[in-house]
C-alpha positions as CSV (number, residue, x, y, z in Angstrom):
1,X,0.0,0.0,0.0
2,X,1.3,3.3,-1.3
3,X,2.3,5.7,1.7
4,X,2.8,9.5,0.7
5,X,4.8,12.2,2.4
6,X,2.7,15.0,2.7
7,X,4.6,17.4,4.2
8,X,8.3,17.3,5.7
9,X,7.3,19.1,8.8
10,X,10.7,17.8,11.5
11,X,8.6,18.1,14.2
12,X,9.6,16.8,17.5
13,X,6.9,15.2,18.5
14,X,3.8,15.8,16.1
15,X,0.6,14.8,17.9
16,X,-3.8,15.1,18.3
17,X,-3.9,15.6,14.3
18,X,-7.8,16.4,13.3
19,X,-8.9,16.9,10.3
20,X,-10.7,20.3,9.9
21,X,-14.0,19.5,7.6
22,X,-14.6,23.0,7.2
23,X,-11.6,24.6,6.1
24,X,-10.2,21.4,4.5
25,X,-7.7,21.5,6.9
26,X,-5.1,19.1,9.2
27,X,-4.6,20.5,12.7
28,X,-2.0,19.3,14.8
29,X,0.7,20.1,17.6
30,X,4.7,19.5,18.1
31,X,4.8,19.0,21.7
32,X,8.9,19.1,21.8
33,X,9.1,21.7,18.6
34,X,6.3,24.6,21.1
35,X,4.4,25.1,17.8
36,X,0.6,24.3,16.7
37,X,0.3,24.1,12.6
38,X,-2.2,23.7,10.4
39,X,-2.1,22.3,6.8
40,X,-4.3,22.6,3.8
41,X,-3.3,19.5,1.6
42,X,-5.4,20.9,-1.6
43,X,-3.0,23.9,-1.8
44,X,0.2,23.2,0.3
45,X,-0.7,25.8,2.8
46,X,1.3,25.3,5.8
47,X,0.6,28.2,8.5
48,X,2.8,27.7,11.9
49,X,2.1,29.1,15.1
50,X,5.1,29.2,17.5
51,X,3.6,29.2,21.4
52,X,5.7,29.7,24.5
53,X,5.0,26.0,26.1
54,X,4.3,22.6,25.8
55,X,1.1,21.8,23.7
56,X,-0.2,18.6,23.7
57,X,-3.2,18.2,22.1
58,X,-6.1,20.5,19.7
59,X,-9.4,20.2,19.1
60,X,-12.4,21.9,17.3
61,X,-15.0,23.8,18.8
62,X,-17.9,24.3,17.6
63,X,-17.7,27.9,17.4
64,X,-14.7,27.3,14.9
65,X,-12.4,27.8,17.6
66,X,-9.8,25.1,19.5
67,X,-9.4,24.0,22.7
68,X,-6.0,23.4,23.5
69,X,-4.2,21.2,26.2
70,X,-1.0,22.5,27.5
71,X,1.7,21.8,30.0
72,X,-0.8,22.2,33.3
73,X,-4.5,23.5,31.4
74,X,-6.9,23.3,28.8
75,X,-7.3,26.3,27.2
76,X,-9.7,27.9,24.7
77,X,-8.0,29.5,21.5
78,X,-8.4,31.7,18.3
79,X,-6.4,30.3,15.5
80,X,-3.7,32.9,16.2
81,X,-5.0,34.4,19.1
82,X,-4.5,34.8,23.1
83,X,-4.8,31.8,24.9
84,X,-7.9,31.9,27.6
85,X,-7.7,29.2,30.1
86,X,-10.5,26.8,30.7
87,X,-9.7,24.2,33.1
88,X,-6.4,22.9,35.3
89,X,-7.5,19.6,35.7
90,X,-4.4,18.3,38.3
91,X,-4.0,21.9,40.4
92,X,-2.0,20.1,43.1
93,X,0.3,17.6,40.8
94,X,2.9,20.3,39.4
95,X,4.8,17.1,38.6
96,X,2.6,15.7,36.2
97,X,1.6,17.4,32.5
98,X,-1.3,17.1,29.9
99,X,-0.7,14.7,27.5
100,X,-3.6,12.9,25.0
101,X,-6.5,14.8,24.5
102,X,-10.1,15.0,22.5
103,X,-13.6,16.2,21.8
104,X,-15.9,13.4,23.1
105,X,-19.3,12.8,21.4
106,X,-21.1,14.4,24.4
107,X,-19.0,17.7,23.3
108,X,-16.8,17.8,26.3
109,X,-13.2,18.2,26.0
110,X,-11.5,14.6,27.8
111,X,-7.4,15.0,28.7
112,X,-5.2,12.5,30.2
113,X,-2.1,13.6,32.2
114,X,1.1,11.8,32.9
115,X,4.6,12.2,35.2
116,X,6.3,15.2,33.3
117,X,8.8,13.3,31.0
118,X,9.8,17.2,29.5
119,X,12.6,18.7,31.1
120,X,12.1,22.8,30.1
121,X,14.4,22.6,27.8
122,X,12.4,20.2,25.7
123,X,14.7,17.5,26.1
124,X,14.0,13.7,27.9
125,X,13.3,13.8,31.9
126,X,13.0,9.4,32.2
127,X,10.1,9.0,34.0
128,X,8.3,5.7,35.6
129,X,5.9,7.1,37.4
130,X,2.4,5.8,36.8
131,X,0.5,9.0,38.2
132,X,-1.4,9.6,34.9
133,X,-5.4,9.5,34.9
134,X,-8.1,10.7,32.5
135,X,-10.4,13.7,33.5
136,X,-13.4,15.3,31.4
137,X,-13.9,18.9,30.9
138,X,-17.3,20.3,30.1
139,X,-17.7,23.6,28.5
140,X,-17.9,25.6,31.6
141,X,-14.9,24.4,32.5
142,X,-15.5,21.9,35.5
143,X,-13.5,19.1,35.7
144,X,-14.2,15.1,36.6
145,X,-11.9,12.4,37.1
146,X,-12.7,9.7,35.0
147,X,-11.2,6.8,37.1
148,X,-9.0,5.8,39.7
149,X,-6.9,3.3,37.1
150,X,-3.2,5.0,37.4
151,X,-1.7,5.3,33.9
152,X,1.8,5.5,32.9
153,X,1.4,7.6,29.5
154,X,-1.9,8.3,28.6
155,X,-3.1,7.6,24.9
156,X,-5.6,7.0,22.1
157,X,-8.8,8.4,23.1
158,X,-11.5,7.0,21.1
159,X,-15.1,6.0,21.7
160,X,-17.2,2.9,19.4
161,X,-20.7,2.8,18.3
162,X,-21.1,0.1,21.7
163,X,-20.2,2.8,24.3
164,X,-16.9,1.7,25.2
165,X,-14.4,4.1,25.6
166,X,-10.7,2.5,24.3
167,X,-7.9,4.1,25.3
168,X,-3.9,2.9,25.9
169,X,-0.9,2.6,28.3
170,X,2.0,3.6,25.7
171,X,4.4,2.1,28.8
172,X,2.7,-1.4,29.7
173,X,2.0,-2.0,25.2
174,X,-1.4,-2.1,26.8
175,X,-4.9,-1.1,25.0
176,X,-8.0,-1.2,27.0
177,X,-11.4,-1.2,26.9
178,X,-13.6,0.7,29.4
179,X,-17.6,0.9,29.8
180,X,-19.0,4.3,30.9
181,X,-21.3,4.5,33.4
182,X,-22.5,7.4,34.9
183,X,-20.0,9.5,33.7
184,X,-17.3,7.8,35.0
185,X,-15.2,4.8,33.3
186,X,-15.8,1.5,34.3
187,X,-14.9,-2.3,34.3
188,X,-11.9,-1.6,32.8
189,X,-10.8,-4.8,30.1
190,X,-7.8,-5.3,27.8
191,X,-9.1,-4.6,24.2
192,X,-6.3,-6.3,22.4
193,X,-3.3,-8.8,23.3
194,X,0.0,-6.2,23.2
195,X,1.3,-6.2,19.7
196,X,4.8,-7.2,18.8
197,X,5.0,-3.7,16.7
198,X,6.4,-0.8,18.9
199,X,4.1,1.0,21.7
200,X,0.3,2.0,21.4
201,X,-0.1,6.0,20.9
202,X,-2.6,8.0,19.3
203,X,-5.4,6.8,17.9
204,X,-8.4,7.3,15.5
205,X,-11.5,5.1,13.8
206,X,-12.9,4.7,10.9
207,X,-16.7,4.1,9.9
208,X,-16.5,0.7,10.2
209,X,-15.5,0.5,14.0
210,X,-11.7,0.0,13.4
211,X,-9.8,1.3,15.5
212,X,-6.3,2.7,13.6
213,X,-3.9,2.7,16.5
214,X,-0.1,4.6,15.9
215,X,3.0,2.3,17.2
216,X,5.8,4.1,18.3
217,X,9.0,3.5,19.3
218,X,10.1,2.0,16.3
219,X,7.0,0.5,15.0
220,X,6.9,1.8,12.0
221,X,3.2,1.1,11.8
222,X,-0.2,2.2,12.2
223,X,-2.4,-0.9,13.1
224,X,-6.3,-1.5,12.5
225,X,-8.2,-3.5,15.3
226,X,-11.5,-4.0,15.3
227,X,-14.4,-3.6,18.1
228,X,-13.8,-7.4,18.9
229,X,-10.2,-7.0,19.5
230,X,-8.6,-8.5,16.3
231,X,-6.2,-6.9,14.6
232,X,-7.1,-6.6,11.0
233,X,-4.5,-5.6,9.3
234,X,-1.3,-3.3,9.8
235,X,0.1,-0.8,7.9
236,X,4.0,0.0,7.5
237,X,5.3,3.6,7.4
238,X,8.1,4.8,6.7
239,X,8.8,6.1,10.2
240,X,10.0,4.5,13.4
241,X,8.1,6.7,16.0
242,X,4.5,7.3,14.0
243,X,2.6,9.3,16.9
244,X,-1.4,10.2,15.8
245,X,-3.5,9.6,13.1
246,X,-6.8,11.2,11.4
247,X,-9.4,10.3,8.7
248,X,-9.4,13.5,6.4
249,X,-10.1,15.1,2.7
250,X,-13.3,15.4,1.5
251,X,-14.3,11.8,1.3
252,X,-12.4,10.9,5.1
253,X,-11.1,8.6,3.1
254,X,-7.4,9.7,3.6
255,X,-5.4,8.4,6.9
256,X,-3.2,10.9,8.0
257,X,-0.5,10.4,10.3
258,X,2.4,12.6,12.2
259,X,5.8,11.5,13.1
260,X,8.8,12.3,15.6
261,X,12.5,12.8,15.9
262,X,11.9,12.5,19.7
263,X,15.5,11.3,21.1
264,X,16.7,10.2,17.9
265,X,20.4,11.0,16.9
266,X,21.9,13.0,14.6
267,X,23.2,10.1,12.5
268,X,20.1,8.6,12.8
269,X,17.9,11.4,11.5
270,X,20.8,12.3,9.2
271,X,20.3,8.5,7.6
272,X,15.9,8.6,8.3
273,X,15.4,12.7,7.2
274,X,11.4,11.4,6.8
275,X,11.5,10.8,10.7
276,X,8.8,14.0,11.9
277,X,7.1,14.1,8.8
278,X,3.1,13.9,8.1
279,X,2.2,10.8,5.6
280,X,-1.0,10.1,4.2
281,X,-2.1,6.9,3.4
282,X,-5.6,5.3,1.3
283,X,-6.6,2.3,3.7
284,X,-9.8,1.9,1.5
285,X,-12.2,2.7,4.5
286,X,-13.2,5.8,5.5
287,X,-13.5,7.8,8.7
288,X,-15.8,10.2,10.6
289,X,-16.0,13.8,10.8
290,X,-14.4,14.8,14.5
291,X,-16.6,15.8,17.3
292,X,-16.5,19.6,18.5
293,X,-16.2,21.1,21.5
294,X,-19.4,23.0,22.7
295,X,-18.5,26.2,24.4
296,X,-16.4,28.8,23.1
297,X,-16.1,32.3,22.7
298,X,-18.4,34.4,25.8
């Protein structure tokens, strides 16, 4: 199967990418690279806008607006405009940081958080602390914890037409399978045996219930499971660390995927210059528009 490269973007660690149905657009973040971008595959348009910390993760609102989550909040943002702060979700854990984020179908805003594996500098603080846990945000900004369940690196945030909730444990190879109840996660169940293919991270799913899971850390793969757990197929890419993954173009039926050069060295990107690049792929099913955030602009 014929894997493109979109654009050459060298971003550190390219994450959350959603597609945009109404501008025709990719949005996405570069934790390590303090930049959020956008791309308009029909005409090349690459617009980049540099921010002074940590972002991990974009949505839509339905205003046309994001929601953002940084280092310690979620915040609520123009395309180019002033960050407004929403939520701070883990006020008394200055240790831990954002991570995975999304708009769930309800139109709240969920977030996981993790040990801070970021020194300031950008560069690798080796962590193996399991402090992580999932929270929702609702458009007034109150926050919920989602469960107790202690998570090493929380990824993959994506809900089937059953009402599970699957998310992942990048550091235990782990995908799981939660029922929600009340609000609140529940009865927590491994969704898949660990693949053999690098580590679980972002995730997205396609019409069909498949869920098209990123393996990084030298996986060079993006692998389908299905709501029953088996894996369906798996695509290679020609990256080691592929990070998050979107249906997008006018039919959705365009996987898009970001990489990272996260830790790599010089003679290794110097050998692998693709390494941080988005790559587009035609996996011959297609996806579903993303769900947008409810509040916005006062």
């Amino acid at each position: 199967m014929q894997v493109e490269t979109v654009l050459a973007a060298g971003d550190v660690v390219g994450e959350s990418v959603v597609w945009d149905d109404r501008r025709g657009a990719l949005i996405w973040v570069d934790i390590g690279g303090r930049r959020i971008q956008r791309l308009v595959p029909e005409t090349g348009e690459h617009t980049i806008w540099p921010v002074g910390f940590f972002p991990t993760s974009v949505g839509l609102r339905e205003d046309g607006g994001a929601i953002v989550g940084r280092t310690q909040d979620v915040a609520l943002w123009e395309f180019g405009g002033v960050f407004r702060v929403l939520a701070v979700p883990e006020p008394g854990r200055p240790l831990n940081r954002l991570n995975e984020g999304r708009v769930a179908p309800d139109g709240s805003f969920w977030v996981g958080t993790m040990a801070n594996n970021l020194t300031p500098a950008g560069a690798l603080n080796p962590t193996s602390e399991r402090t992580g846990h999932y929270y929702r945000v609702t458009t007034h900004g109150a926050v919920t914890r989602l469960s107790d369940d202690a998570y090493g690196i929380t990824n993959t945030m994506v809900w089937l037409d059953d009402g599970r909730f699957v998310t992942a444990d990048t550091t235990l190879n782990q995908l799981y399978a939660y029922r929600v109840e009340g609000g609140l996660l529940t009865d927590r169940q491994d969704f898949t045996p660990p693949l053999d293919r690098g580590l679980p991270d972002g995730s997205c799913r396609d019409a069909e219930g498949g869920v098209w899971t990123c393996r990084v850390v030298g996986g060079y793969a993006v692998a389908r499971t299905m709501p029953d757990g088996t894996v369906d197929r798996v695509i290679d890419l020609p990256c080691s660390w592929p990070t998050s993954c979107t249906f997008g173009g006018d039919d959705l039926g365009t996987l898009y995927v970001t990489s990272a050069r996260f830790t790599m060295t010089r003679e290794h990107l110097a050998a692998n210059p693709q390494e941080g690049s988005l790559f587009a792929v035609r996996p011959g099913v297609v996806g579903l528009r993303e769900n947008r955030f409810a509040g916005g602009a006062a």
